[in-house]
C-alpha positions in Angstrom: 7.7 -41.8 -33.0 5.2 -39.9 -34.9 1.6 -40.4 -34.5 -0.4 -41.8 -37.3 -2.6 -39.2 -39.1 -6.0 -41.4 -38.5 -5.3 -41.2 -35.0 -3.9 -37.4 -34.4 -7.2 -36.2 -36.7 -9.9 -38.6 -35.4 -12.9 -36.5 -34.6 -13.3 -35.0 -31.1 -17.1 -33.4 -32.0 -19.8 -34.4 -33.3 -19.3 -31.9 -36.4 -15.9 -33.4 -36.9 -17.6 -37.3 -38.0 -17.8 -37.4 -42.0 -20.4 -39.2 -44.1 -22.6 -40.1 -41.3 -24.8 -37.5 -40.5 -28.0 -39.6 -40.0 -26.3 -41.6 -36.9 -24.9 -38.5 -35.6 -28.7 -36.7 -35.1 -30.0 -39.4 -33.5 -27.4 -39.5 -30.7 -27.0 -36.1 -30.3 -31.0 -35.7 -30.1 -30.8 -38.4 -27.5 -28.0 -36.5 -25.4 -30.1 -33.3 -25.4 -33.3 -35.1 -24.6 -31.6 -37.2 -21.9 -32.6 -40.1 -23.3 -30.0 -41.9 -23.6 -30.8 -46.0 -24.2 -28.4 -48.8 -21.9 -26.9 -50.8 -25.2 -26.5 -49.7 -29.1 -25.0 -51.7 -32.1 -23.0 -49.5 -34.6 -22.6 -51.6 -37.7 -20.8 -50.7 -41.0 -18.0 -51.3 -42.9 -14.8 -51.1 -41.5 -13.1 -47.2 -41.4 -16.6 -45.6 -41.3 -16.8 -43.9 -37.7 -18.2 -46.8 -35.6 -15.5 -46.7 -32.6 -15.1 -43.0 -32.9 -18.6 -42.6 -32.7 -18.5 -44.7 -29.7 -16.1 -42.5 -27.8 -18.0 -39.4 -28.7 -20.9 -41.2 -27.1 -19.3 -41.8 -23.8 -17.3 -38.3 -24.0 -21.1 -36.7 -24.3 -22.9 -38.6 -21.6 -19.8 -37.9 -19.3 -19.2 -34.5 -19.9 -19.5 -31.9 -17.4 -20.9 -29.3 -19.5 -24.0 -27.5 -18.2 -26.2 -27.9 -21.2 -26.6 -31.1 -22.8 -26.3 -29.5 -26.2 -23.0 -28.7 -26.2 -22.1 -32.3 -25.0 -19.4 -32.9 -25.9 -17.4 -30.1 -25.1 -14.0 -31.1 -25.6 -12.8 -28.8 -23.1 -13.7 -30.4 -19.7 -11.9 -32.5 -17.3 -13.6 -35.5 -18.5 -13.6 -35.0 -22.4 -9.4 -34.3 -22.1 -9.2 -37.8 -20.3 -11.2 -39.4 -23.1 -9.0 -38.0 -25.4 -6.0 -39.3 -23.7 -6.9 -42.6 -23.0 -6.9 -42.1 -19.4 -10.6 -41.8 -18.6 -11.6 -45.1 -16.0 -15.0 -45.7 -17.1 -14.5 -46.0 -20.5 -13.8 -49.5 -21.1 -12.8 -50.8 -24.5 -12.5 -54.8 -24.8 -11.4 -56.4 -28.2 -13.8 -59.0 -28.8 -11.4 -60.6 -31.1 -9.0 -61.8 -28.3 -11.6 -62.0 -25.8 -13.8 -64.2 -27.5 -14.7 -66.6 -24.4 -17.7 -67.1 -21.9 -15.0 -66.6 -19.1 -14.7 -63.4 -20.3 -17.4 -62.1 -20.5 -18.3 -63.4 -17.0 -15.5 -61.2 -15.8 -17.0 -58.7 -17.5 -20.3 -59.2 -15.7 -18.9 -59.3 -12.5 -17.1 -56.4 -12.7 -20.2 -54.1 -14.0 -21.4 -54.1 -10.7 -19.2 -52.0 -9.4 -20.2 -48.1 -9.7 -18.2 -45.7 -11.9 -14.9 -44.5 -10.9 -14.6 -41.0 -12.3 -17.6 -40.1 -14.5 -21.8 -40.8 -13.9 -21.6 -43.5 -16.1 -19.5 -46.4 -17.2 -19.4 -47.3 -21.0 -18.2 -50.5 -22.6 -17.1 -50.6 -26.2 -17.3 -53.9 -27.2 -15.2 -54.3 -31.0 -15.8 -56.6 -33.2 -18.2 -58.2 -31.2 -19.5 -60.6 -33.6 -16.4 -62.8 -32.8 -17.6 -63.5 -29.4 -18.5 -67.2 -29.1 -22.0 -68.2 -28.6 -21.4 -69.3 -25.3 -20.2 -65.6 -24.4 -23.6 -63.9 -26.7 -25.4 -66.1 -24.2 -23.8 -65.1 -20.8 -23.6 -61.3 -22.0 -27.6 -61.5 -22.7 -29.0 -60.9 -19.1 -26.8 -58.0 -18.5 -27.2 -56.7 -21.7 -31.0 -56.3 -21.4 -30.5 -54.7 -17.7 -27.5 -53.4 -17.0 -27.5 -50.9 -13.6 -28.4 -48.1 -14.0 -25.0 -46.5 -14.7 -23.3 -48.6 -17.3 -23.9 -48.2 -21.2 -22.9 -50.6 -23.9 -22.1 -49.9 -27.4 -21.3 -53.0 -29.5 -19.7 -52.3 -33.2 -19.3 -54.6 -35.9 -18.5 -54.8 -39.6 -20.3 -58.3 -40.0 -23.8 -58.2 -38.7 -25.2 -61.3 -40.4 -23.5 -62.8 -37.3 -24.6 -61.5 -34.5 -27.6 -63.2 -33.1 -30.7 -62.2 -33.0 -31.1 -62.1 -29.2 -28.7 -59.7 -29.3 -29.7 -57.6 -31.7 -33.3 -57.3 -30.2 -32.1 -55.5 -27.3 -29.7 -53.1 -28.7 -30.6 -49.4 -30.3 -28.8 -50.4 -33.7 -27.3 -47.9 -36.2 -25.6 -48.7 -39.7 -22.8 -47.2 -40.8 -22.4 -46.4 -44.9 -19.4 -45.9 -47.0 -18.7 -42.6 -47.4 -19.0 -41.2 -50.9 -15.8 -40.2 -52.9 -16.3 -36.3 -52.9 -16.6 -36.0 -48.9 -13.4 -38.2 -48.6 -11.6 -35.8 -51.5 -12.6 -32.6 -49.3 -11.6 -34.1 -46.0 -8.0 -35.1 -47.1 -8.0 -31.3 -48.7 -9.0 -30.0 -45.2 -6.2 -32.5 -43.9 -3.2 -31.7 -46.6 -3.8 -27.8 -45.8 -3.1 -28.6 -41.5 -0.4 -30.3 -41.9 1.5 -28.8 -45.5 1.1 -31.4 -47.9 1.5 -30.9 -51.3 -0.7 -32.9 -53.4 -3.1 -32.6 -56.3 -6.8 -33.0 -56.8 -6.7 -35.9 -58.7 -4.5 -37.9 -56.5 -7.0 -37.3 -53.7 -9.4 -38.9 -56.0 -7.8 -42.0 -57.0 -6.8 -42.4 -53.2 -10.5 -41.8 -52.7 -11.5 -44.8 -55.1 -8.8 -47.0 -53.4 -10.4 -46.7 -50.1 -13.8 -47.9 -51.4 -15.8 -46.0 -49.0 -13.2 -46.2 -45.6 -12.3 -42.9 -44.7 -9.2 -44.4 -42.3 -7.9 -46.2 -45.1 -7.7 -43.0 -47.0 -6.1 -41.2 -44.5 -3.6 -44.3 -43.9 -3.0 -44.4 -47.9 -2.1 -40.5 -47.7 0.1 -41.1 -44.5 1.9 -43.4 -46.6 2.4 -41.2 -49.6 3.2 -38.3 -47.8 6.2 -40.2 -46.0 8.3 -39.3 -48.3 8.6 -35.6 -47.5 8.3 -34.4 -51.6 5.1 -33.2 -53.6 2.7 -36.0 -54.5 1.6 -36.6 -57.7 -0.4 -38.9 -59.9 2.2 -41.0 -61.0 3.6 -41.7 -57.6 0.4 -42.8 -55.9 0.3 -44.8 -58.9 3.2 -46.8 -58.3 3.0 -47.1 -54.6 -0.7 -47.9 -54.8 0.1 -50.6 -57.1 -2.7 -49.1 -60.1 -2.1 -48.8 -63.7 -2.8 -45.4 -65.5 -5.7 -44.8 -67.2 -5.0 -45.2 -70.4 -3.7 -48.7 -70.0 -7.6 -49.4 -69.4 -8.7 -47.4 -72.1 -6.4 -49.3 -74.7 -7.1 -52.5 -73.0 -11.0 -51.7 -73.5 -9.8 -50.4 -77.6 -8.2 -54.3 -77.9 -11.8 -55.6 -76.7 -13.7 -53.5 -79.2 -11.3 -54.6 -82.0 -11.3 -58.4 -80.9 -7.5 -58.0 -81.3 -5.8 -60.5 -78.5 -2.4 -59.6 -79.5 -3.1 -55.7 -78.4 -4.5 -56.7 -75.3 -1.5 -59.0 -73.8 0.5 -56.4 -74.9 -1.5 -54.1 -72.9 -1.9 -56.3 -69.9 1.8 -57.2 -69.9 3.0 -53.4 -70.0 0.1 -52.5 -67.3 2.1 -55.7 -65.0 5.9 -54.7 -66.3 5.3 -51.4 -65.0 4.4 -52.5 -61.3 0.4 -52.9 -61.1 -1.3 -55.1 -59.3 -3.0 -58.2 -61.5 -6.6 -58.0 -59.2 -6.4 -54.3 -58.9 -5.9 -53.5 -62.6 -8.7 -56.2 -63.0 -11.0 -53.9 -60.6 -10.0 -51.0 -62.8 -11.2 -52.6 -65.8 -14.7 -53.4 -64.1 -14.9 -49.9 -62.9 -14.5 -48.6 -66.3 -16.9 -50.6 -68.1 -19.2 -50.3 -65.2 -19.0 -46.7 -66.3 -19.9 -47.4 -69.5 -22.9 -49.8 -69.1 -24.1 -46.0 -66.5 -23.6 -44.0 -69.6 -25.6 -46.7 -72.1 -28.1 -47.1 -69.2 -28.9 -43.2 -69.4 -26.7 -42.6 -66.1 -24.3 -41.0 -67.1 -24.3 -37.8 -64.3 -23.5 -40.3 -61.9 -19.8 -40.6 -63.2 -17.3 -38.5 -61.5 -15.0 -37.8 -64.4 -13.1 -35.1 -66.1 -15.2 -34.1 -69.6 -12.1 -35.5 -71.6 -13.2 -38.6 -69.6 -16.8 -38.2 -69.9 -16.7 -37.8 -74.3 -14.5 -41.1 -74.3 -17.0 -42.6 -72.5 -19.3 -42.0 -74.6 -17.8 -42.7 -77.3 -16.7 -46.4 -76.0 -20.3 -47.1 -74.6 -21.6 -46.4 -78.2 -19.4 -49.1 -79.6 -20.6 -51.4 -77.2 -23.9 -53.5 -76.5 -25.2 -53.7 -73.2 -25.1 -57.9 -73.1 -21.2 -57.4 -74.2 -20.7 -54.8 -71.5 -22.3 -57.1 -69.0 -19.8 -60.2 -70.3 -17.1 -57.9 -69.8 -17.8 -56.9 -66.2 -18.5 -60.6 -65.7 -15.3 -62.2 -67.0 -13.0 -58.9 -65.2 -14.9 -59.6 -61.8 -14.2 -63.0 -61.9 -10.5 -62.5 -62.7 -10.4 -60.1 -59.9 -11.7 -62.8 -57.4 -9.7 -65.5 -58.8 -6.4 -66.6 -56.4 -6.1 -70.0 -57.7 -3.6 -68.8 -60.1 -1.4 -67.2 -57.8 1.4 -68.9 -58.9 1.0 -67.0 -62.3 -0.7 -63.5 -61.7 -1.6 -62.6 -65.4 -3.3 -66.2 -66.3 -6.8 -64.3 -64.7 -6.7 -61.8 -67.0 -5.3 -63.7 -69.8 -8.4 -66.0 -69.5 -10.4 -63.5 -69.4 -9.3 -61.5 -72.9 -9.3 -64.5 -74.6 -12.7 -65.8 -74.2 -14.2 -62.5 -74.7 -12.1 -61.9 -78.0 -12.6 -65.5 -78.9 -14.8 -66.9 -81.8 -17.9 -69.3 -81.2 -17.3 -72.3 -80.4 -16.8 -74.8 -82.9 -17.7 -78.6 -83.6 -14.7 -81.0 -82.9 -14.0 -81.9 -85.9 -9.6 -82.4 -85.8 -9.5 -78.5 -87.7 -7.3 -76.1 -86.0 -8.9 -73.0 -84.8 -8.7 -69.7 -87.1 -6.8 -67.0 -85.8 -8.8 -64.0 -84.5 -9.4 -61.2 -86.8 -9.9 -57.6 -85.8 -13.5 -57.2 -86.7 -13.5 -54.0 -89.7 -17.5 -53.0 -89.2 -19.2 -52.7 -85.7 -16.4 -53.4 -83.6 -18.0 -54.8 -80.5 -17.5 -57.7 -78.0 -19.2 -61.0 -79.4 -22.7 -61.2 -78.0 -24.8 -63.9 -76.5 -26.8 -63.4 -80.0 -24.0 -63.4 -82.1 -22.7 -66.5 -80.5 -25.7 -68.3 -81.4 -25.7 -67.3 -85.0 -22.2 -68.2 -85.2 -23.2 -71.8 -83.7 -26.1 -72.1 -85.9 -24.0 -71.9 -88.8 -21.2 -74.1 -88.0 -23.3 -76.6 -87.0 -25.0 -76.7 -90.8 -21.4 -76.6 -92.4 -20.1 -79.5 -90.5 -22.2 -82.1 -88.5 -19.8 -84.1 -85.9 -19.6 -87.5 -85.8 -20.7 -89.9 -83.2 -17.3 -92.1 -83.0 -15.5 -88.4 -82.9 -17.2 -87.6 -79.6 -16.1 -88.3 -76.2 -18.9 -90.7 -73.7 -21.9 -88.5 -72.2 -24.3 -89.0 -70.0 -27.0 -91.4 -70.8 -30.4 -90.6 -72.7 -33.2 -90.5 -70.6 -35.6 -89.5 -73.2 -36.0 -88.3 -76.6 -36.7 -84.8 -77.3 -40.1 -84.5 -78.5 -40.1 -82.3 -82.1 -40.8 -78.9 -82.0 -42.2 -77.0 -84.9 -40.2 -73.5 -86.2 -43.4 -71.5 -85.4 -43.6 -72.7 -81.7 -39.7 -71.5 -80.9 -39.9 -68.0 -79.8 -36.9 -66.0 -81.0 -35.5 -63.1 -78.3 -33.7 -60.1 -80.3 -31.0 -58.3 -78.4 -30.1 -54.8 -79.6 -28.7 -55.9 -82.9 -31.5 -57.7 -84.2 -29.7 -61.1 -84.4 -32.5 -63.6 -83.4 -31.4 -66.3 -80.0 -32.1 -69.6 -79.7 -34.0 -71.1 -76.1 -34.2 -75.0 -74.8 -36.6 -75.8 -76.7 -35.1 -75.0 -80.3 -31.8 -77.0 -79.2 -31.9 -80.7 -79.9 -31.0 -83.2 -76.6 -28.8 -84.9 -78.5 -26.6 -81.4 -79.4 -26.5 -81.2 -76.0 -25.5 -84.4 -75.5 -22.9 -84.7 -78.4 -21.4 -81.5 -76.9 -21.3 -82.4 -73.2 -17.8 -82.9 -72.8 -16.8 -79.3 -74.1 -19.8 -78.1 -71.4 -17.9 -79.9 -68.4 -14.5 -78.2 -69.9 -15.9 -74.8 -69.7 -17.3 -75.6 -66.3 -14.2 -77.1 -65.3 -12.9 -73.9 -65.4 -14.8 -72.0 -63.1 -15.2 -74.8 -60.4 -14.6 -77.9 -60.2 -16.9 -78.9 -57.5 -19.8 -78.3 -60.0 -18.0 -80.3 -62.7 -17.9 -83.4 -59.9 -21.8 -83.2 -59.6 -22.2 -83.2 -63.6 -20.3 -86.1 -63.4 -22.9 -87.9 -60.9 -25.5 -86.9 -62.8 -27.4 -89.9 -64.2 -29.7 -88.7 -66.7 -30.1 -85.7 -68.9 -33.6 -85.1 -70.2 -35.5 -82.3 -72.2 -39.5 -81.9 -70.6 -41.6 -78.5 -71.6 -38.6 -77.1 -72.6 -37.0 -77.6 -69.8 -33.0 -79.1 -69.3 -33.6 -81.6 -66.7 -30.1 -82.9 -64.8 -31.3 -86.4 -63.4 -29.0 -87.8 -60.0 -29.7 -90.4 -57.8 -30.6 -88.8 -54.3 -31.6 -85.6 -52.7 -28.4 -85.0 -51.3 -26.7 -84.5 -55.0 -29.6 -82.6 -56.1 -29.9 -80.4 -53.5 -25.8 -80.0 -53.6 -26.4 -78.9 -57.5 -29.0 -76.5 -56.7 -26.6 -74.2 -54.0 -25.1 -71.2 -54.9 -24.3 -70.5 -58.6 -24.0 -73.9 -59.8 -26.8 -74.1 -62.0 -26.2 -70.6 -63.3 -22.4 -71.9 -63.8 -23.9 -74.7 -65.9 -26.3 -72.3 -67.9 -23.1 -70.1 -69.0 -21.2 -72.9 -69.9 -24.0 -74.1 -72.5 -24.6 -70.5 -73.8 -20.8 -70.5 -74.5 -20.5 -73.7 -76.4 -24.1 -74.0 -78.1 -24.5 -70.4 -78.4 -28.1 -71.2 -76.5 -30.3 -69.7 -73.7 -31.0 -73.4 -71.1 -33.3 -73.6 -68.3 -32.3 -76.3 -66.0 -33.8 -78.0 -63.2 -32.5 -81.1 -60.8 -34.3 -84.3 -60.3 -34.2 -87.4 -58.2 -34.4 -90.3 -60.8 -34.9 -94.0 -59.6 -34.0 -97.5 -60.8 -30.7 -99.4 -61.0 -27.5 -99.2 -63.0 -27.9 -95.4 -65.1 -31.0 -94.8 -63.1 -32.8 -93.4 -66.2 -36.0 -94.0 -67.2 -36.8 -95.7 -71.2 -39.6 -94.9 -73.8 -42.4 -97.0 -73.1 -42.2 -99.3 -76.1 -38.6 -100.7 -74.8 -38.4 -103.3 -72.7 -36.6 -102.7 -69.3 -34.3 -106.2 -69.8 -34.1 -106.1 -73.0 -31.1 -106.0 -75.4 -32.1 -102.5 -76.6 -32.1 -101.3 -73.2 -29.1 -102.9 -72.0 -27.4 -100.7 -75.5 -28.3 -97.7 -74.1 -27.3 -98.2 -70.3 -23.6 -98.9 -71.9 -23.9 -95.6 -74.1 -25.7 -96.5 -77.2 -28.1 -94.2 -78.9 -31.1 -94.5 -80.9 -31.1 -93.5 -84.1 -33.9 -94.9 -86.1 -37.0 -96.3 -84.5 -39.7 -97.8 -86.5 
């Protein structure tokens, strides 16, 4: 059986580790200086160098080279046994299937015991943050003194859960992703030992695929090169799962035009042809990511071909940033979305239509108007554009009150606001937006339905808290959600629910809303009434079972 290439090329000095130079320094400073500490915590992604870095650690303070600098050597007794996983006093325990305090009790007793082979015994501890807290708590005492001749090296690719008892006595040292170029010129360096024929630009895109894991590169181009032949573009392509670049670039064309049609077709041929639904997703991000560096005045940080480069350029001029940035938003979220696993394109399908959508409308029975291509500034509706839209549709035709579905009660009438007092915000365009304050509460109100639609959409957690909310108030230009204890308020306020909320009233009202949560008392709606009405009155009672008041004298 052959031996993987991540395995026959893992580094055996320290000039052989890639991308981590800063973590490599520091150890080989404390090697030369003899100062070697009792317990370090390598942290980083996964495919980084952590474990091999480990090795070369107990490989240097067990070598039996004369001069510390050359530690490792990779020519001793000692530094041959490393490499062939027959050295006794390096001890490597998988935390993962080790997780309990009996284990790590085992462990202790064991450490006693003085080294077998080497001057030191060394205890990589993987994924250690899967140890249970019963086990962090029996490792503590001999993890702050150990005898003098062991050494501990913890590594993990989730430090957030390690605790902080452990991590305050542990030498810790993060790992980073290792940029694009020095994973291209390593798998160059590897292709050339062991004959591969591939091309430059399918290094790349197997670069990109790794996201910054250097073993996962390797183990992409183990894969690809399993089939003996040349490798080329086209057949990382279909193996990796990716569509071509120019099904992004026509995909991004459709956007500019607002033509749907062109995009499913686009999407459809991308999926037909073998891609992956998330990963062509990602793609999409990537590119307009690219494009929101190039409007930003970053361009030099793209890595592209200058064919690439003057498309760019040309797509990021047809764009606006606040369209870019709804692009990236709806593509990410179609990336991240598995509930629609049962139908892999719906994601992206979603997410082309309510970008090349219109406004929304009032509810007034009409059917919807088929998109047009737009023929002058062909660009991605706009947070500002959707409120003009809005603005205007709501002076052609005013909805009904018997045409709209129940909404929360009233809690309070908004308080009139003169023109001069609403402060416009211009985007790029010029095209004026509307905030809180400019919005009447009973827009919001009429239009609630539509809001808990759209919010539906994205989670439907946050649409069961707008359903307990109580009240719905405007104070100082302020959206205020009323529910009836802290434990619903404070559920509202976690996470991204409120800013789910805020999207989903841009996207129907076309309108910038601050919101905050309240606690509001009192029985039945739990709202609270104007002053003038009387608590048990008939008035009162009306607007507890949905009424509305229209006139007051």
């Amino acid at each position: 059986m052959s031996q993987a290439l991540y395995r026959k090329w893992r580094p055996r000095l320290w000039d052989e580790v890639v991308g981590q130079d800063h973590v490599v320094q520091t150890l080989q400073n404390a090697i030369r200086g003899e100062r070697v500490g009792h317990a370090y915590l390598f942290a980083g992604p996964r495919g980084t160098g952590k474990t091999t870095t480990a090795r070369l650690l107990a490989k240097a303070v067990n070598c039996l080279a004369e001069s510390p600098a050359e530690r490792p050597c990779d020519r001793c007794e000692h530094c041959q046994a490393v490499n062939n996983g027959r050295f006794l006093d390096l001890i490597e325990i998988d935390a993962a299937s080790n997780t309990s305090v009996d284990d790590v009790r085992d462990l202790r007793d064991k450490i006693n015991f003085a080294p077998t082979q080497g001057k030191y015994k060394v205890y990589i501890i993987d994924e250690v943050h899967m140890l249970s807290t019963a086990a962090f708590n029996a490792l503590l005492k001999t993890l702050e003194e150990p005898p003098p001749h062991a050494i501990f090296i913890l590594a993990t690719t989730e430090i957030h859960k390690i605790p902080a008892t452990v991590l305050s006595r542990c030498q810790r040292h993060e790992f980073r992703r290792i940029p694009v170029k020095m994973i291209v010129q390593h798998l160059q360096h590897l292709c050339q030992q062991e004959k591969v024929d591939v091309d430059e630009e399918t290094l790349s895109l197997i670069a990109r695929q790794a996201t910054g894991s250097l073993r996962d590169a390797i183990s992409l181009l183990d894969q690809l090169a399993s089939s003996g032949g040349p490798i080329r573009l086209a057949d990382a392509q279909q193996v990796l799962g990716t569509a071509t670049g120019q099904s992004v670039v026509e995909l991004v064309e459709a956007l500019l035009e607002r033509d749907a049609s062109k995009g499913l077709t686009t999407i459809h041929a991308a999926l037909d042809s073998g891609s992956d639904p998330r990963q062509f997703a990602r793609q999409v991000v990537d590119y307009c990511r690219n494009l929101l560096l190039v409007r930003l005045g970053n361009g030099s940080m793209i890595e592209a071909t200058p064919e690439q480069q003057t498309q760019m350029s040309n797509h990021a001029r047809r764009f606006t940033t606040p369209a870019l940035l709804d692009v990236i938003e709806a593509f990410n979220m179609a990336a991240s979305d598995q509930r629609s696993a049962w139908q892999p394109a719906l994601p992206l399908e979603m997410a082309l239509a309510q970008l090349v959508s219109e406004s929304a409308t009032p509810a007034t029975g009409e059917q919807e108007q088929a998109v047009q291509p737009a023929a002058s500034i062909p660009a991605v509706p706009t947070r500002a554009e959707k409120t003009h839209k809005a603005a205007s549709s709501k002076a052609e035709t005013a909805p009904t009150p018997a045409s709209q579905p129940p909404a929360p009660k009233i809690a309070a009438e908004q308080p009139a606001v003169s023109q001069s007092e609403a402060q416009p915000v211009s985007d790029e365009a010029s095209i004026p937006t509307q905030n809180t304050s400019a919005v009447e509460l009973q827009t919001i109100l009429e239009n609630w339905q539509k809001i808990r639609q759209r919010v539906k959409a994205q989670s439907s957690p946050v649409d069961g808290l707008l359903n307990s909310c109580k009240s719905i108030t405007i104070r100082n230009g302020v959206l205020q959600l009323g529910f009836g204890s802290d434990v619903l308020k404070t559920m509202m306020e976690k996470g991204n629910n409120l800013k789910i909320t805020r999207k989903a009233i841009r996207d129907v009202l076309g309108v910038e809303v601050d919101i905050a949560c309240v606690v509001v008392q009192g029985k039945g709606s739990q709202m609270q009434l104007d002053a003038d009405i009387e608590a048990d009155g008939m008035v009162s009672t009306a607007i507890r079972l949905g009424g509305k008041i229209v006139h007051k004298e």
